[in-house]
C-alpha positions as CSV (number, residue, x, y, z in Angstrom):
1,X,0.0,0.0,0.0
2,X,3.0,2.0,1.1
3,X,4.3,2.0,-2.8
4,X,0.7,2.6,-4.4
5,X,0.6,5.8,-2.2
6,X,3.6,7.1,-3.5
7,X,3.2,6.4,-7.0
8,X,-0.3,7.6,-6.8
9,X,0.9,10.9,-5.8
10,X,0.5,13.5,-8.7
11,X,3.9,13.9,-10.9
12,X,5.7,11.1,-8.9
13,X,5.3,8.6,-11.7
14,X,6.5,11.2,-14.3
15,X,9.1,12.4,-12.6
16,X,10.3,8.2,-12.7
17,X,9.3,8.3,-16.3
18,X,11.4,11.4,-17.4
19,X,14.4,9.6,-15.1
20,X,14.1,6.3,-17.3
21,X,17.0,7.6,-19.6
22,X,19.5,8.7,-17.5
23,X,20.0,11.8,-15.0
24,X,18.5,15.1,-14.7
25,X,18.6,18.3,-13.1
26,X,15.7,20.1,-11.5
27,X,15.4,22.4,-14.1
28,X,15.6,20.1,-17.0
29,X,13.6,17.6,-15.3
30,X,11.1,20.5,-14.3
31,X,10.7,21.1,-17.8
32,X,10.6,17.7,-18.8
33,X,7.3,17.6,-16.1
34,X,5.2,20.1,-18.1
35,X,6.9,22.9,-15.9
36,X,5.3,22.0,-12.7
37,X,5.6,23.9,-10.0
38,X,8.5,24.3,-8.2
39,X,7.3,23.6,-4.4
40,X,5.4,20.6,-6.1
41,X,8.4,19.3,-7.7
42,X,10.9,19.8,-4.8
43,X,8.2,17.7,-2.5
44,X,8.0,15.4,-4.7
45,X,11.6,15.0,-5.2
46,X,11.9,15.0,-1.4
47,X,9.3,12.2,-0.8
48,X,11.0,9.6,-3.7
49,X,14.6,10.3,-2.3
50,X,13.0,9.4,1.0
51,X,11.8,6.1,-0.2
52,X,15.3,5.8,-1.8
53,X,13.9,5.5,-5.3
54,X,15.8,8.1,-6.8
55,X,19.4,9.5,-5.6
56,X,21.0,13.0,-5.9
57,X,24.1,12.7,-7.5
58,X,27.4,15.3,-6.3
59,X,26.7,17.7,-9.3
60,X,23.2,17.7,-8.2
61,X,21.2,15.7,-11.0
62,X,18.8,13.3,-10.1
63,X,18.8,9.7,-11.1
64,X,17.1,6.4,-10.5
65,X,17.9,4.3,-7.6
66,X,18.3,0.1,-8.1
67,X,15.5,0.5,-6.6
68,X,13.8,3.3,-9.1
69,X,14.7,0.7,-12.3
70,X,13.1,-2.4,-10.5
71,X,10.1,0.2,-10.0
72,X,10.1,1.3,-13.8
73,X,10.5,-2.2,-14.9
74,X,7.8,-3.1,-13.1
75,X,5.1,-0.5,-14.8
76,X,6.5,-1.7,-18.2
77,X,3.1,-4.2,-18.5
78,X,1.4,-1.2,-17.8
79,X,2.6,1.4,-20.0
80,X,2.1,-1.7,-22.7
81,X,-1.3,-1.8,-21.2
82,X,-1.9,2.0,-21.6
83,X,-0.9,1.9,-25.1
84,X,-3.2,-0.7,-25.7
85,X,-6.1,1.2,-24.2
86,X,-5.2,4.4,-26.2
87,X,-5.6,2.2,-29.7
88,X,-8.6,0.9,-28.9
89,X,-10.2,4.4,-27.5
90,X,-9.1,6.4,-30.3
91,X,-7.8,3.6,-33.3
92,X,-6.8,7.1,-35.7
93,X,-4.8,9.0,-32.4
94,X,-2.8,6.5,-30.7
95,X,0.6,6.7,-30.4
96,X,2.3,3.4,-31.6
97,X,6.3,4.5,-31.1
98,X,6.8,1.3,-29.3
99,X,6.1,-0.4,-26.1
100,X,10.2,-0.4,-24.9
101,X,10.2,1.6,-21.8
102,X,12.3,4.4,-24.0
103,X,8.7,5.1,-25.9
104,X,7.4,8.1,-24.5
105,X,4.1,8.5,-26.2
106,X,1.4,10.1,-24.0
107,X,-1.9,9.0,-24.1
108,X,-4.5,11.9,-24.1
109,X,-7.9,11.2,-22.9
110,X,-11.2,13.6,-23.4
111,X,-11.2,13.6,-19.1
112,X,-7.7,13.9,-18.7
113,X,-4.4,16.5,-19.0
114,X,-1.6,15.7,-21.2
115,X,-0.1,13.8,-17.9
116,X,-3.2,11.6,-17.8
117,X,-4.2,13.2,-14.9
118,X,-7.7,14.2,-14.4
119,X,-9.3,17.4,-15.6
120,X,-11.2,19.8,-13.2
121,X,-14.8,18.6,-13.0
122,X,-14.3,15.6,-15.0
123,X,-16.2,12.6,-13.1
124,X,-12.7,10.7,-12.0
């Protein structure tokens, strides 16, 4: 439950998504996250160092953890689920770049943002 909590957290699953390829600093990885805030960012960044997912390196980057690529590995079957579920809402607008983990089509729903979360007033 622990786990679910922190991944459910907005942005913390993007911010493991963006660190799939390799290190990032706040700025670039801010970027990277839609520009989110910064006080969001830094919490978040705060609560996945915390559960040792991620690591600060010396020159200040963030990357993954051991830990962080066992995580990432493990929501491979469902980012090859998500793609499936894109095709089969939308057949003409789904992003078919791959299912490899590097793939980093989005999947855009009428209910959500461009992160997949939910939209103000939409009924999730």
């Amino acid at each position: 439950m622990a786990a679910l909590d922190l991944f459910g957290r907005r942005w913390s699953l993007r911010i493991l998504w963006e660190l799939r390829a390799g290190p990032l600093g706040f700025r670039p990885l801010q970027k990277r996250c839609d520009d989110m805030s910064s006080s969001v960012m830094r919490q978040r960044l705060t609560e996945l160092l915390d559960a040792q997912v991620i690591h600060q390196l010396p020159d200040s980057r963030y990357e993954l953890t051991p830990l962080g690529h066992e995580a990432r590995d493990a929501l491979n079957p469902l980012v090859r689920w998500a793609e499936r579920w894109a095709a089969a809402i939308d057949p003409q607008g789904a992003d078919h770049t791959g299912t490899d983990d590097q793939s980093a089509g989005r999947v855009s729903h009428a209910d959500t943002m461009g992160d997949g979360t939910p939209r103000r007033g939409s009924a999730d």
